[in-house]
N, C-alpha and C positions, 0 to 999 in steps of 0.2 A: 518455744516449748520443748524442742526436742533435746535443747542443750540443757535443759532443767533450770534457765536464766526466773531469779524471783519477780522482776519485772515485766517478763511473758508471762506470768501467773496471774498478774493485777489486772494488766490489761485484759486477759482473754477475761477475766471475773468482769472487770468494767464492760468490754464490750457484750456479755452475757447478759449483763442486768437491763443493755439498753435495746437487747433482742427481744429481751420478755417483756418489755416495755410496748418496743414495736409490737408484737405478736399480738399483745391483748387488744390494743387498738385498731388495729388490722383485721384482728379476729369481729370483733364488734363493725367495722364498718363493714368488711365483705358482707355480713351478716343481714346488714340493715339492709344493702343495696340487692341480697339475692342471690350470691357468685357461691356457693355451695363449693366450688373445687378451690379458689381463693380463701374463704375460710380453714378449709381443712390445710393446705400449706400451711399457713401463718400457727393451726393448731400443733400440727407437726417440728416446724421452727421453733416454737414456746418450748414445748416436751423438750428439745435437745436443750436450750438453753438451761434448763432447769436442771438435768441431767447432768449436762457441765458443770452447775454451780455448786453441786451436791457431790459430784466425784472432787471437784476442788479445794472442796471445803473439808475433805475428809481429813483426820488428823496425820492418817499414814502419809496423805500423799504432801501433806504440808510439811512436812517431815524430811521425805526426801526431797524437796525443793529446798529447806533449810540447810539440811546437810552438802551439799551439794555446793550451795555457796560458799559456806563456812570451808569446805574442803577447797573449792580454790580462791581463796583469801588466805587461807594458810599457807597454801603454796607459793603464791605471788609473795606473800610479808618474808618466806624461806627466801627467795631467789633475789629479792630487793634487799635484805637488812641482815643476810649474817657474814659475819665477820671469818674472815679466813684464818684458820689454824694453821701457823709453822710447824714442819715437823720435826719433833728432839727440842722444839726451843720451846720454854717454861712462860715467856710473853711473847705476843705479836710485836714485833720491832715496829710496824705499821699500823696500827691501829683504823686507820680512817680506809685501806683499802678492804673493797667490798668483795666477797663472791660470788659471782654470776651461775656459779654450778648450785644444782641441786642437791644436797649430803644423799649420798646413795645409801646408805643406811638407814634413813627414815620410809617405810612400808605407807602407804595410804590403803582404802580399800577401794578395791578396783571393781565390784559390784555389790551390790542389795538387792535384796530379796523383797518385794512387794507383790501382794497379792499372790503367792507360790509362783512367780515371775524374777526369773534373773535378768536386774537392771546393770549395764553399765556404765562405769562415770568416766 
């Protein structure tokens, strides 16, 4: 989650839904059996999962999880597939050989703004 990976996004939502699952039924049996301070956990558990599912679900934040990845998939397809420029020469005499370096000329942005919060990537 901290790398802003879209896959720790699914999951923490997967494992949210199967919290509020747990919770309700948890909530219902301490309930049946008497445990007053086990109910109230399991209600407490519920509340965050829900909280989770709802900041998750927000568009801003699905947003910078998208971008995030899009930002580095562009950078991996930059350092995987561009082609090295000669310099003074009009074609690449090589064509098939690759660049391993990043073009220092292309900028990305190095943080966003969410929530009046400076994030960085």
């Amino acid at each position: 989650m901290l790398r802003l990976s879209k896959w720790a996004r699914s999951l923490t939502i997967l494992f949210s839904w199967l919290r509020l699952v747990s919770a309700v039924s948890g909530t219902i049996g301490a309930a049946l059996v008497g445990q007053r301070s086990n109910a109230v956990g399991e209600v407490l558990g519920g509340l965050f999962a829900v909280w989770m599912l709802w900041y998750l679900s927000k568009p801003e934040v699905i947003l910078v999880f998208q971008l995030h990845e899009n930002l580095d998939l562009r950078e991996s397809l930059n350092l995987r597939y561009r082609v090295r420029a000669t310099e003074g020469a009009i074609a690449d005499p090589n064509p098939t050989t690759r660049d391993l370096e990043a073009n220092r000329n292309e900028t990305k942005p190095v943080s966003v703004t969410l929530f009046g919060r400076k994030i960085d990537m």
